[in-house]
C-alpha positions, 0 to 999 in steps of 0.5 A, spaced: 500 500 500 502 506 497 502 512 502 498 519 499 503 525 497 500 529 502 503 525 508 510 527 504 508 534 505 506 534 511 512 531 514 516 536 510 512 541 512 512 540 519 520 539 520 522 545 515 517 549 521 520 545 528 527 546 525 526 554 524 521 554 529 526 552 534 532 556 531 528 562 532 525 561 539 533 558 541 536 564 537 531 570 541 532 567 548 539 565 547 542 571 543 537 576 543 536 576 535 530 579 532 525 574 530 524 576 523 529 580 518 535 584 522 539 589 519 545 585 521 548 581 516 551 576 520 544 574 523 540 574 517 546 570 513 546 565 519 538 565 518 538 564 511 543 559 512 539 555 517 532 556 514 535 553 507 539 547 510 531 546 514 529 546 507 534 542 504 533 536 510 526 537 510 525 535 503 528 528 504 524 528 510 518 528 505 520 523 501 519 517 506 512 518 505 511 510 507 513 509 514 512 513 520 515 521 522 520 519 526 522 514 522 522 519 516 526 523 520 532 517 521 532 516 513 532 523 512 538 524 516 542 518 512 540 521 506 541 527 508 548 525 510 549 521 503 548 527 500 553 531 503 558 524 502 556 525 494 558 532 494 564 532 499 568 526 494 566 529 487 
């Protein structure tokens, strides 16, 4: 049995939102970083670095549509990892 689109999307989703959800609320208590756009260009390199790896992990997530979210989770992250290995040994 084949497991609809939609959960994909929803576990892509849901991770891009906790992993910059988490980085926000972490940053603002931690450091005192605004939570949206900064006029610092270092915060908003960070930021914009963080959120497109977020993105990045969460798309591999999303792939493992079939198995349950933390499941997903772990194949992502091995994805994720093979990813990095291809782009590393090139």
């Amino acid at each position: 049995m084949r497991a609809s689109p939609a959960i994909g999307s929803f576990y892509s989703v849901l991770t891009f939102v906790l992993l910059a959800g988490a980085f926000t609320l972490g940053t603002r208590a931690l450091l005192g970083w605004e939570g949206g756009p900064s006029d610092n260009r270092g915060h908003a390199t960070v930021m914009l670095l963080w959120y497109a790896i977020a993105g990045w992990f969460a798309r591999f997530v999303g792939r493992h549509r079939d198995v349950d979210y933390l499941e997903a989770l772990r194949r992502g992250a091995i994805d994720l990892g093979r990813a990095i290995k291809g782009a590393v040994m090139r």
